[in-house]
C-alpha angles and dihedrals in degrees: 000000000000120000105180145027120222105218098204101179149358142196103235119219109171136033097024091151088065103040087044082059094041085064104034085237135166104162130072127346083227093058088064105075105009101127135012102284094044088049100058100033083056092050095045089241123161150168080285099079092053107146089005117160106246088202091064136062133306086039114058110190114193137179117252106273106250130005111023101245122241104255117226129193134217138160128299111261126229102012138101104206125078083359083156097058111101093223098135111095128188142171104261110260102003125157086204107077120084108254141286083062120203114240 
């Protein structure tokens, strides 16, 4: 039974001055949250969110703003075990998503 789910990347929307400084960061705004520990570096997240409610401040989890997008799958990244599952999912066509990126 799953437990967890592993958020790898995100497109940020809001508050990019401070995740570019989080991250000491001056290249692309899809470099800043594009895998787990980028993700959180850029968020500000630590062990101390551990079992936080993403539902409730101070996460604040929203849909995409308008269409909703066609969701792809892929393989999981960086594991040995269950490598032929299709449990990465991913927004077609974002820039967003750590490579390789599932189409």
């Amino acid at each position: 039974d799953a437990a967890a789910v592993l958020v790898r990347a995100l497109e940020p929307t809001d508050g990019l001055e401070a995740m570019r400084r989080r991250r000491g960061l001056k290249h692309a705004d899809t470099e800043l949250c594009s895998g787990p520990g980028k993700l959180t570096e850029a968020l500000g997240i630590t062990l101390a969110e551990n079992d936080a409610d993403l539902t409730r401040p101070p996460f604040e989890v929203l849909p995409p703003a308008g269409e909703r997008p066609q969701v792809v799958t892929g393989p999981r990244v960086g594991i040995t075990k269950a490598v032929d599952y299709p449990w990465r999912f991913s927004a077609a066509g974002s820039r967003f998503v750590s490579r390789p990126r599932p189409s």
